[in-house]
PDB file of N, CA, C, O and CB in Angstrom:
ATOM      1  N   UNK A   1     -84.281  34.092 -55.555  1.00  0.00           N
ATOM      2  CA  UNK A   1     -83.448  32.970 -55.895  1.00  0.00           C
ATOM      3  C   UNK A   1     -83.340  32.886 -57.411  1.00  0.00           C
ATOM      4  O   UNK A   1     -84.145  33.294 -58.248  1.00  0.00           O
ATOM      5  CB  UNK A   1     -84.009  31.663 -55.299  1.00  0.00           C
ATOM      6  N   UNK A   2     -82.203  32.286 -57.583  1.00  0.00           N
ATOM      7  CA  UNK A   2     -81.605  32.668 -59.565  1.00  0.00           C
ATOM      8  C   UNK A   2     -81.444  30.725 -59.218  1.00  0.00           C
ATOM      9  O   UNK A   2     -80.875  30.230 -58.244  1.00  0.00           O
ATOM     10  CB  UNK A   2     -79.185  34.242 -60.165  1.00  0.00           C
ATOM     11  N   UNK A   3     -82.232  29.871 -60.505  1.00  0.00           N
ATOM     12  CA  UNK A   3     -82.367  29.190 -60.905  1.00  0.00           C
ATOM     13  C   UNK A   3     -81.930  29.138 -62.273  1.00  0.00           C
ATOM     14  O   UNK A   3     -82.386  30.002 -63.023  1.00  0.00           O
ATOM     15  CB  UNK A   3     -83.211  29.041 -60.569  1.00  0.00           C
ATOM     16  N   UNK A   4     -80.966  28.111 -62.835  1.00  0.00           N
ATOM     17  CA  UNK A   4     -80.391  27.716 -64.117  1.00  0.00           C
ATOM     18  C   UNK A   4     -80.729  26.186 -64.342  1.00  0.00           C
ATOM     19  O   UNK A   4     -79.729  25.481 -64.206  1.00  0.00           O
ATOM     20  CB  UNK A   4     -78.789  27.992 -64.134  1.00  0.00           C
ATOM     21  N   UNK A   5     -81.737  25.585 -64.612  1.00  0.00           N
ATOM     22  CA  UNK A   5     -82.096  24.691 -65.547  1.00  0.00           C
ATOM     23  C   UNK A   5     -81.344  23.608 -66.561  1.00  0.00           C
ATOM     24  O   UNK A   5     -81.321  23.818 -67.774  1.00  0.00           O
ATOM     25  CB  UNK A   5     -82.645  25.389 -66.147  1.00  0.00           C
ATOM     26  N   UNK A   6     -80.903  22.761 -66.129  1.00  0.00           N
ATOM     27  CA  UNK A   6     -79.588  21.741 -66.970  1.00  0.00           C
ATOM     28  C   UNK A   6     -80.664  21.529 -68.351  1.00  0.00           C
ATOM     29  O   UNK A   6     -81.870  21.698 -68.171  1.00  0.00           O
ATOM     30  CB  UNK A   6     -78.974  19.692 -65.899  1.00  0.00           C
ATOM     31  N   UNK A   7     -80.203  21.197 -69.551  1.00  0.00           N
ATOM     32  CA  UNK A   7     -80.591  21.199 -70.811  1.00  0.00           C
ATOM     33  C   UNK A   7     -81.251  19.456 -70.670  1.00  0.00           C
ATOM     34  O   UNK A   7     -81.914  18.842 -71.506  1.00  0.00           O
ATOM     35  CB  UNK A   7     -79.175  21.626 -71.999  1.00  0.00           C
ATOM     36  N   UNK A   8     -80.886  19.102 -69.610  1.00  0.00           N
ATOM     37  CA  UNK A   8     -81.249  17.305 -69.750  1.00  0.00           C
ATOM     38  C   UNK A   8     -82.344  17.285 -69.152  1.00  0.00           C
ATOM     39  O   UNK A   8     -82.809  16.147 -69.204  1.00  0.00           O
ATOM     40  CB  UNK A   8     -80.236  16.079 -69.012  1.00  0.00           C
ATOM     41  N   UNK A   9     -83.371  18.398 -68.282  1.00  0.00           N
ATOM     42  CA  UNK A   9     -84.387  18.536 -67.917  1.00  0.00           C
ATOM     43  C   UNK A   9     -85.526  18.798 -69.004  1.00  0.00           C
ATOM     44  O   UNK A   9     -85.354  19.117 -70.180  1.00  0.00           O
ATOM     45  CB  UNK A   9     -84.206  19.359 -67.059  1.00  0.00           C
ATOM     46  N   UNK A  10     -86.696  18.593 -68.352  1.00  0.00           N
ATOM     47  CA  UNK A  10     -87.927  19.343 -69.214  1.00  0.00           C
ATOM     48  C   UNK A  10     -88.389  20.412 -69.320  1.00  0.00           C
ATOM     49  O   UNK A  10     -88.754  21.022 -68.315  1.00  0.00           O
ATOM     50  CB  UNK A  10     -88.868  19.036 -69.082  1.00  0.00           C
ATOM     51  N   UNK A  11     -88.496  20.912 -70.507  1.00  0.00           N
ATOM     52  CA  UNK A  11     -88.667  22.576 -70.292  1.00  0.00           C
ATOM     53  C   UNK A  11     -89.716  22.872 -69.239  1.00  0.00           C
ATOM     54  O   UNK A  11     -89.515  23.756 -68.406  1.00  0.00           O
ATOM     55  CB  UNK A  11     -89.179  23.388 -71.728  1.00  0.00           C
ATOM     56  N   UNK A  12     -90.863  22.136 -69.254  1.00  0.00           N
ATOM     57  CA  UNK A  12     -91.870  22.226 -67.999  1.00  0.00           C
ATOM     58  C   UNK A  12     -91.389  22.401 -67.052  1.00  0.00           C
ATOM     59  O   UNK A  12     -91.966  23.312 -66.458  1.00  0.00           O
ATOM     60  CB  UNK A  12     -92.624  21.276 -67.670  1.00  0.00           C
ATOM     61  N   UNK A  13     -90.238  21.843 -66.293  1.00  0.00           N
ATOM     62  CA  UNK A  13     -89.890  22.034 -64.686  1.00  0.00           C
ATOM     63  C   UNK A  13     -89.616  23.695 -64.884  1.00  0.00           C
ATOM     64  O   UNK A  13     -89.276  24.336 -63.889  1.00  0.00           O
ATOM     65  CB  UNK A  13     -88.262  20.946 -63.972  1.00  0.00           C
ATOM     66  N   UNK A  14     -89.717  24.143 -65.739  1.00  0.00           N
ATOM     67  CA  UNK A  14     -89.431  25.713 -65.444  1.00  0.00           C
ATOM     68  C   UNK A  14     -90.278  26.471 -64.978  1.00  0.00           C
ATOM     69  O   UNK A  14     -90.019  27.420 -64.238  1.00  0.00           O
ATOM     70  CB  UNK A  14     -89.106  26.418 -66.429  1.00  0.00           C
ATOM     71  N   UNK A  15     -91.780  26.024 -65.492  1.00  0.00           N
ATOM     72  CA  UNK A  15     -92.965  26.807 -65.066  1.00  0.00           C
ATOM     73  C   UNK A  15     -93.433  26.092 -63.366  1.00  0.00           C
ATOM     74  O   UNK A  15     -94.107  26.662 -62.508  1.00  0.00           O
ATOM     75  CB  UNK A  15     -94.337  26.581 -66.450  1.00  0.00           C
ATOM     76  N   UNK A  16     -92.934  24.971 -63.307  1.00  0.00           N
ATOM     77  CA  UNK A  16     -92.816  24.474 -61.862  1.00  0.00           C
ATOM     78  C   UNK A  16     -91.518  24.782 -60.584  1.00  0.00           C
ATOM     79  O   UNK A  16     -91.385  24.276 -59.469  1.00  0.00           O
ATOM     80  CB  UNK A  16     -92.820  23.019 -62.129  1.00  0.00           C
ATOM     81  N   UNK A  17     -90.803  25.677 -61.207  1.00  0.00           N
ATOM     82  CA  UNK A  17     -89.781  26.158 -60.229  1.00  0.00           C
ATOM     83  C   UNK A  17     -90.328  27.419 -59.394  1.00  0.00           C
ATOM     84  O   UNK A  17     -90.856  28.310 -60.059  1.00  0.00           O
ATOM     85  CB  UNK A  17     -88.419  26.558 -61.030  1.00  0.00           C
ATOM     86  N   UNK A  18     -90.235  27.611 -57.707  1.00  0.00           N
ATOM     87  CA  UNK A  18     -90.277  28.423 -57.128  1.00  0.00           C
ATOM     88  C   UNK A  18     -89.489  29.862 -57.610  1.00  0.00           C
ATOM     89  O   UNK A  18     -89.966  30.788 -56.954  1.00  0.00           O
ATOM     90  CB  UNK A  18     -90.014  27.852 -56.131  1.00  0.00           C
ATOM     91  N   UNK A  19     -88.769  30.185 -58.252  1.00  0.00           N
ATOM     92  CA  UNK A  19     -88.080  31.011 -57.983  1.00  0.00           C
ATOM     93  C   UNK A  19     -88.622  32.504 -58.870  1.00  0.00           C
ATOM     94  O   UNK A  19     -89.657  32.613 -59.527  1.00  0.00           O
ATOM     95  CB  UNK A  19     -86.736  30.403 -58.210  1.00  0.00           C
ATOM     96  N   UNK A  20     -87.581  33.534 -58.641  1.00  0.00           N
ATOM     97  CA  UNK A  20     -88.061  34.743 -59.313  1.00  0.00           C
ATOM     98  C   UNK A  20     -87.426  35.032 -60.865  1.00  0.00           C
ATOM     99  O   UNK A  20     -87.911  35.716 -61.766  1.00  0.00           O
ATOM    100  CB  UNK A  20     -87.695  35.956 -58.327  1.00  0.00           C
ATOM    101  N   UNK A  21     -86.184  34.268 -60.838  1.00  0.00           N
ATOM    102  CA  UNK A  21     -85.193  34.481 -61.832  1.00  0.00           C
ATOM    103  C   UNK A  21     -85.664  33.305 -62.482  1.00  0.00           C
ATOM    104  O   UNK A  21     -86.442  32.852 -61.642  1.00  0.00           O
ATOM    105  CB  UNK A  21     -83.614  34.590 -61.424  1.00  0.00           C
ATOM    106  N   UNK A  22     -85.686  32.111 -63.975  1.00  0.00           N
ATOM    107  CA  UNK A  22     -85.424  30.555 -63.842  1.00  0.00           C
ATOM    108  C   UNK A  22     -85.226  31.107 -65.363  1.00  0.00           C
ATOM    109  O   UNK A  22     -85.908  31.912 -65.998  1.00  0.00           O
ATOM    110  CB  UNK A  22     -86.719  29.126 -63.209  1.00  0.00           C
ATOM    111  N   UNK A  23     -84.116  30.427 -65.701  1.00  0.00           N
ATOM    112  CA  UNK A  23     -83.719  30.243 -66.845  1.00  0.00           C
ATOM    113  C   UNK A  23     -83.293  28.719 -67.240  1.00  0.00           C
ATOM    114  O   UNK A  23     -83.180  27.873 -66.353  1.00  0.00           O
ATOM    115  CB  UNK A  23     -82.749  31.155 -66.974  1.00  0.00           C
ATOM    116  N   UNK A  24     -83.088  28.441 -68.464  1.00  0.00           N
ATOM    117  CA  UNK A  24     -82.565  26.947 -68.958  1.00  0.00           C
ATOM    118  C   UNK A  24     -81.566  27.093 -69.536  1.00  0.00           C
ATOM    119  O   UNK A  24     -81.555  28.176 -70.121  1.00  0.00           O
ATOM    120  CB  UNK A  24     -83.354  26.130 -69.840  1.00  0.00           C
ATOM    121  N   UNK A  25     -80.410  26.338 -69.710  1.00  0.00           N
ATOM    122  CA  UNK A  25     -79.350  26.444 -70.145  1.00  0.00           C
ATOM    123  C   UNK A  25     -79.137  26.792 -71.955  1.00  0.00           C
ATOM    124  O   UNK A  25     -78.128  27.441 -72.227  1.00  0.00           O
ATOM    125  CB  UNK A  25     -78.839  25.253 -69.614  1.00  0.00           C
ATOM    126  N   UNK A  26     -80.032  26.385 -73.114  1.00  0.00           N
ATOM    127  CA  UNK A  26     -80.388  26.709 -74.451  1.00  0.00           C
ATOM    128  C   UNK A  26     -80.909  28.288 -74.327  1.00  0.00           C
ATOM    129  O   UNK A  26     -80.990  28.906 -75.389  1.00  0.00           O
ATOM    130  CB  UNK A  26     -81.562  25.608 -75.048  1.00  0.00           C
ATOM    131  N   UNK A  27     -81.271  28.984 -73.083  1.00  0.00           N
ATOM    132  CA  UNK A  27     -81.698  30.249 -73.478  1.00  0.00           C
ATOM    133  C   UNK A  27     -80.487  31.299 -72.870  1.00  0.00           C
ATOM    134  O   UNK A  27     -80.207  32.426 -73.277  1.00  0.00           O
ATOM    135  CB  UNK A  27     -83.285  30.529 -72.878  1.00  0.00           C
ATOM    136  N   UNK A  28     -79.963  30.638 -71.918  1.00  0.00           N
ATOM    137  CA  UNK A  28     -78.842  30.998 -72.041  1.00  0.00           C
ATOM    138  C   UNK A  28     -77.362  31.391 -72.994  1.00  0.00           C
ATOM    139  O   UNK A  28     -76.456  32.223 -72.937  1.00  0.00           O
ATOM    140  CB  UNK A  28     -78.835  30.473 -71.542  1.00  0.00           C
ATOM    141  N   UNK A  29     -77.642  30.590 -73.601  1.00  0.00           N
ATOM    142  CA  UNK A  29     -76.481  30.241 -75.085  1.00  0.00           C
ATOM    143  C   UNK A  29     -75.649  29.138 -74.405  1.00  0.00           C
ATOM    144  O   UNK A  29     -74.463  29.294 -74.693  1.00  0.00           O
ATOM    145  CB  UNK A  29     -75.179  31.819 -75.717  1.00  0.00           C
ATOM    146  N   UNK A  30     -75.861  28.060 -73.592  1.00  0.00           N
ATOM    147  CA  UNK A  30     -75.310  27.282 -73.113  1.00  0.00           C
ATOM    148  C   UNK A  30     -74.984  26.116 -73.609  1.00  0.00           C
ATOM    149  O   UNK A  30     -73.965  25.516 -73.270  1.00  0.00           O
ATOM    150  CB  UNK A  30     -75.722  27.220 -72.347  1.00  0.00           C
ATOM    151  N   UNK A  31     -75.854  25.673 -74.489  1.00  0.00           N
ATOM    152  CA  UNK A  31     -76.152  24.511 -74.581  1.00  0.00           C
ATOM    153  C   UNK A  31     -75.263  23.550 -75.584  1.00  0.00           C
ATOM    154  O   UNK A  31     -74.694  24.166 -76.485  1.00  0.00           O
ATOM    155  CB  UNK A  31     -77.430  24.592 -74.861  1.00  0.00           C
ATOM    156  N   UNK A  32     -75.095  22.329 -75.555  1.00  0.00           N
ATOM    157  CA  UNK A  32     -74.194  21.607 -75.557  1.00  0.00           C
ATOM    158  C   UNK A  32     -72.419  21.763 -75.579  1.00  0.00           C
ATOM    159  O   UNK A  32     -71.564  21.322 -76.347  1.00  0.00           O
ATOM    160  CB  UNK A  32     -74.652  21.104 -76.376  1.00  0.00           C
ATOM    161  N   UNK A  33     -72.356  22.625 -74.322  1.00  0.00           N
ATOM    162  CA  UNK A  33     -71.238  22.884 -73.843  1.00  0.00           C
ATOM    163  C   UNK A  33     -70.236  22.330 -73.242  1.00  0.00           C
ATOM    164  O   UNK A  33     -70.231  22.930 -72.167  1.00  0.00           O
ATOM    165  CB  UNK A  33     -71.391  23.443 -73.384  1.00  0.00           C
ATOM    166  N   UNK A  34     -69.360  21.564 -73.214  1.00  0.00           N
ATOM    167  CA  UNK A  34     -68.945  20.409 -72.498  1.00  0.00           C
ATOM    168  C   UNK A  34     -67.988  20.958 -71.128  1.00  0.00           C
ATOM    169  O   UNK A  34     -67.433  22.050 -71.004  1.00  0.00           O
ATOM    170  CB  UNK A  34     -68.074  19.387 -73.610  1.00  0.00           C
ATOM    171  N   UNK A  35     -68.006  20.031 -70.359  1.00  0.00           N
ATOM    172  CA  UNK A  35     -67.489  20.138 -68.171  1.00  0.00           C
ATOM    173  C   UNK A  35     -65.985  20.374 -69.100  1.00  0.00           C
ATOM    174  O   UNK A  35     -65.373  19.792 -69.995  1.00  0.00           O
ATOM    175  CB  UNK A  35     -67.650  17.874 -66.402  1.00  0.00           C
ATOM    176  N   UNK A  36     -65.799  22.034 -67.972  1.00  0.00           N
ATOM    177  CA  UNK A  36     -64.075  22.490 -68.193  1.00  0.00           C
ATOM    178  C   UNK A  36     -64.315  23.344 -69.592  1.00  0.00           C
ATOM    179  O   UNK A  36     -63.178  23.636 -69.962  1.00  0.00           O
ATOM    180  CB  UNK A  36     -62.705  20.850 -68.485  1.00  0.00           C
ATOM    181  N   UNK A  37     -65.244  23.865 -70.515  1.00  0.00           N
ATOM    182  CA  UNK A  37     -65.147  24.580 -71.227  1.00  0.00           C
ATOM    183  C   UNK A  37     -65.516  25.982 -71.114  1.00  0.00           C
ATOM    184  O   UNK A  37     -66.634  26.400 -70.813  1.00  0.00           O
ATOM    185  CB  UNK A  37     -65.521  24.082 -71.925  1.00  0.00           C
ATOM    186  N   UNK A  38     -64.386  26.739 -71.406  1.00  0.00           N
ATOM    187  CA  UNK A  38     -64.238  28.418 -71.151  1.00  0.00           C
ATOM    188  C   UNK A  38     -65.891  29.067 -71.370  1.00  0.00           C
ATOM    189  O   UNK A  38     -66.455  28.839 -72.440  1.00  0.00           O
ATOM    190  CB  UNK A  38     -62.949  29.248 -72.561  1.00  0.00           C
ATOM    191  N   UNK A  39     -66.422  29.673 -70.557  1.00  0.00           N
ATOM    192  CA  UNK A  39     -68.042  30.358 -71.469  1.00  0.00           C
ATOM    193  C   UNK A  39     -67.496  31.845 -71.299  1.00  0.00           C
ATOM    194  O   UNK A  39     -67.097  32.087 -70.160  1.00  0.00           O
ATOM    195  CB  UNK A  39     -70.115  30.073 -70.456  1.00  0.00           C
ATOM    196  N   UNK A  40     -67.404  32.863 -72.199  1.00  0.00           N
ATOM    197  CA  UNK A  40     -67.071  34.148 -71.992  1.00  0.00           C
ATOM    198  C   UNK A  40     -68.542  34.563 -72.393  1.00  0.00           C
ATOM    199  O   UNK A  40     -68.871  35.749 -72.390  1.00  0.00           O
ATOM    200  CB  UNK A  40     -65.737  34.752 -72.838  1.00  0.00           C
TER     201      UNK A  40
END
């Protein structure tokens, strides 16, 4: 399972997620991206 992490969470829930994949949206290059904006 691939887990993505909203930036409004705590970085802790990451080391508390089941999954194999877990990323957060800041390590992504996500972060403060606003709803409806293009991510290439």
């Amino acid at each position: 399972m691939k887990v993505l992490i909203d930036e409004c969470l705590p970085r802790k829930v990451k080391a508390e997620a089941n999954a194999e994949f877990v990323r957060t949206v800041p390590e992504v290059g996500w972060a403060s991206i606003q709803n409806g904006a293009r991510c290439v």
